[in-house]
C-alpha positions as CSV (number, residue, x, y, z in Angstrom):
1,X,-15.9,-8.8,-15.1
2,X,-13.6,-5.5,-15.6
3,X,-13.6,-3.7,-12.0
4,X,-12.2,-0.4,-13.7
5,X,-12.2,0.1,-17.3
6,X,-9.1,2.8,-17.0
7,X,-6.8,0.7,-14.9
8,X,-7.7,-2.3,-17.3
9,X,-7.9,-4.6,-14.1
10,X,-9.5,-7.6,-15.2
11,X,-10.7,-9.6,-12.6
12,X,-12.5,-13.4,-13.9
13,X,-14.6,-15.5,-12.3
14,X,-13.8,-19.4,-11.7
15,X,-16.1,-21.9,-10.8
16,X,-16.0,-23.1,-7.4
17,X,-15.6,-26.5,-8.8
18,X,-12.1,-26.2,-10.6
19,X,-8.7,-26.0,-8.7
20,X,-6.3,-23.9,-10.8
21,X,-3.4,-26.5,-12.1
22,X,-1.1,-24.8,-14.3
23,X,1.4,-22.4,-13.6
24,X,-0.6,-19.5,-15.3
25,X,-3.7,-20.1,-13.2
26,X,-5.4,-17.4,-12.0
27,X,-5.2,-16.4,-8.4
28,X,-7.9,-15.8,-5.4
29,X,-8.7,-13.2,-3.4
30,X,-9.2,-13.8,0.5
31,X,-10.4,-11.0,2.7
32,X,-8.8,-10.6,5.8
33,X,-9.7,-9.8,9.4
34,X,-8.7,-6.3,10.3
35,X,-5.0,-5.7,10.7
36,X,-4.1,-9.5,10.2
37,X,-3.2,-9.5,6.5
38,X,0.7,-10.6,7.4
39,X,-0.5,-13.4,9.3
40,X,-3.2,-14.8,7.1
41,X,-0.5,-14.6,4.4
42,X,2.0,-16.4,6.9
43,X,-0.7,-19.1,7.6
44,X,-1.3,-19.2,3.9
45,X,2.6,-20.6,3.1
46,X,2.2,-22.7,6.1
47,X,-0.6,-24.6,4.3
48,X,1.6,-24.8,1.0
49,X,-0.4,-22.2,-0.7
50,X,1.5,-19.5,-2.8
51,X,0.0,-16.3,-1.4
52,X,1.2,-12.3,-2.5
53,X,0.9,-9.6,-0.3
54,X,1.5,-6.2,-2.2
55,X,3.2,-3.5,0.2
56,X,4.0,0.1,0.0
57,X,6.5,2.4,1.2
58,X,5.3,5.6,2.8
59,X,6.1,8.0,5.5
60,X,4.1,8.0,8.3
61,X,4.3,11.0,10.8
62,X,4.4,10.6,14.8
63,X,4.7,13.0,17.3
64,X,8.4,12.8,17.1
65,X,9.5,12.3,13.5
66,X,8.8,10.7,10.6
67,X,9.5,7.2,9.8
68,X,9.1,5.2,6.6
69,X,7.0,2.1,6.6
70,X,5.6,0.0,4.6
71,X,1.7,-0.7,4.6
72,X,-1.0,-3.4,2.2
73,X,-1.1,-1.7,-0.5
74,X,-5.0,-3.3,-0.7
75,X,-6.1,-3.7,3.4
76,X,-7.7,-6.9,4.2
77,X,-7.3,-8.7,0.7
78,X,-4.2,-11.1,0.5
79,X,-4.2,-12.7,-3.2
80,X,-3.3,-17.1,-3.0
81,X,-3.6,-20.0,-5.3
82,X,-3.0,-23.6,-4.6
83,X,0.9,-24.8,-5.5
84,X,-0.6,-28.3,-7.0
85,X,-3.2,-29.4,-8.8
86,X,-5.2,-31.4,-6.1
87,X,-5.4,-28.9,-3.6
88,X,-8.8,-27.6,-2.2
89,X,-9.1,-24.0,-1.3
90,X,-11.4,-25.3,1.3
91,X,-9.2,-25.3,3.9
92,X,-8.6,-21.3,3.5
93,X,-11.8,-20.2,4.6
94,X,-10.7,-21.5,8.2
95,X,-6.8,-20.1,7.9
96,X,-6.0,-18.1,10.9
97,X,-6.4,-14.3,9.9
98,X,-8.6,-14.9,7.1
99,X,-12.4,-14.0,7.4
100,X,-13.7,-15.5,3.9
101,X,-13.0,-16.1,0.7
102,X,-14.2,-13.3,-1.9
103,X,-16.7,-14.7,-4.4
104,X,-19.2,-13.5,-7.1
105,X,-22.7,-15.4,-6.5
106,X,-21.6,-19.0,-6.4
107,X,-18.1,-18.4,-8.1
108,X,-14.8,-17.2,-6.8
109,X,-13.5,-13.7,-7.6
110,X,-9.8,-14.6,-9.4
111,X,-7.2,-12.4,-11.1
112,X,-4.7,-13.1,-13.5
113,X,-1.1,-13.6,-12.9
114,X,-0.2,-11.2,-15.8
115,X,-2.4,-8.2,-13.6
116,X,-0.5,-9.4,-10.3
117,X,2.4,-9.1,-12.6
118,X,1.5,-5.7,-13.4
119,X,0.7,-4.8,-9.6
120,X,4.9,-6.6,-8.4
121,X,5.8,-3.5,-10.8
122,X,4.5,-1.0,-9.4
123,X,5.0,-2.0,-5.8
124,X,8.4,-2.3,-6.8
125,X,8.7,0.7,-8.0
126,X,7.1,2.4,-5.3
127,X,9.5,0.8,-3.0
128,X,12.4,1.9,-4.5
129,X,11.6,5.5,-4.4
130,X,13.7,7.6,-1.9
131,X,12.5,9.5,0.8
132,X,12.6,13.0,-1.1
133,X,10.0,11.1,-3.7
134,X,7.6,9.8,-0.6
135,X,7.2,13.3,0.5
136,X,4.2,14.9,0.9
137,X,5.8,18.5,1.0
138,X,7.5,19.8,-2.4
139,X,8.9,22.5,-3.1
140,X,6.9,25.2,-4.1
141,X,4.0,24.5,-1.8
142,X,2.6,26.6,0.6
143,X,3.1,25.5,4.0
144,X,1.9,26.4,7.5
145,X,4.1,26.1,10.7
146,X,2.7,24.3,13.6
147,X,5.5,25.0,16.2
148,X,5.1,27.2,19.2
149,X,7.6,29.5,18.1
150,X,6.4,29.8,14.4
151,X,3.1,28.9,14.8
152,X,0.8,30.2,12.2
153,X,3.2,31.4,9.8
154,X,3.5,30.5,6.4
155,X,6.0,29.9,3.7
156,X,7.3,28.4,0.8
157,X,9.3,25.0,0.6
158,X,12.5,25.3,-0.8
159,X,13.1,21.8,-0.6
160,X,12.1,18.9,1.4
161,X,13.4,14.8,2.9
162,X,12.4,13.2,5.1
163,X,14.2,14.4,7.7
164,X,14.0,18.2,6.9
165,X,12.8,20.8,5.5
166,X,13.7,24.1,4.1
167,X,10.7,27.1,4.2
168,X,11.7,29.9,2.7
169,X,9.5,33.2,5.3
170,X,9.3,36.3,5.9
171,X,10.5,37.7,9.1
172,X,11.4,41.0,9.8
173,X,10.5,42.5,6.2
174,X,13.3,40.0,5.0
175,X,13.2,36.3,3.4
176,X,14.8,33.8,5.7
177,X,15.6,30.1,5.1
178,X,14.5,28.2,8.2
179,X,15.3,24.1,8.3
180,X,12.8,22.4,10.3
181,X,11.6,18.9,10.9
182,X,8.3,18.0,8.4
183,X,6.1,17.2,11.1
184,X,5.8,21.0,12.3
185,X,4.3,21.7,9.1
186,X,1.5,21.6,7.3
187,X,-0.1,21.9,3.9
188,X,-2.0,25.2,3.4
């Protein structure tokens, strides 16, 4: 069953009889209780399962500053398989953090390890990127200024981090360049 024909994600369906064996078998997908994705993967390894995780780096504003952190990159769905042959996914509908299984009628939802290998790239890749890339702000966008002093003016970002921000505004019939912290602005 193809989930999205432009991604190419191919997800397969396996009965719930077979185990995967091989090295190439595909994995499952378990759906997690809110928030608890790290520890149903945790509890996962504890019961010798393999059990992936993708991540994602972003910046995430707070009151004070902006901080990068890294978030599932699908919430509540942690991806497993057995390590041998023998094993029973049974035992992972009752693993701490996990609410069920996902299935398709009577068979479970699996994916293949060449799509999970597609989705390490990209995560990878993602995580690599610096803070300038993560941004929200680029230059050339409009921006709006939420401080007290500036508040309600708008400008132009010259260019942006993590960390700061240069606007380029008009004060005074003249441009200025002012440096300010990204979370006292926002997108127009």
């Amino acid at each position: 069953m193809t989930i999205d024909n432009e991604s190419n994600i191919d997800i397969t369906r396996a009965t719930s009889h077979t185990d995967p064996v091989a090295e190439s078998s595909p994995w499952f997908l378990a759906y997690t209780r809110p928030g608890q994705e790290s520890l149903a993967q945790q509890h996962l390894k504890q019961q010798a399962f393999e059990s992936y995780l993708p991540q994602y780096k972003r910046l995430k504003k707070s009151a004070l500053s902006i901080n990068m952190v890294f978030e599932p990159m699908f919430p509540r769905y942690v991806f497993f398989r057995p390590k041998q042959a023998e094993q029973s996914i049974a035992p992972v509908r009752s693993t701490r953090g996990i609410s069920h299984i996902i299935r398709f009628g009577g068979t479970f939802a699996t994916i293949q390890s060449e799509t999970l290998g597609i989705i390490r790239l990209l995560e990878q890749e993602r995580n690599a990127a610096d803070e300038a890339a993560l941004s929200a702000l680029q230059p050339g966008q409009k921006v709006r200024f939420l401080h007290l002093a500036f508040s309600g003016l708008e400008g132009l970002v010259k260019s942006a981090s993590s960390r700061r921000v240069a606007v380029l505004l008009e004060l005074m019939g003249r441009q200025q360049i002012i440096q300010v912290d990204p979370h006292l602005l926002e997108k127009t």
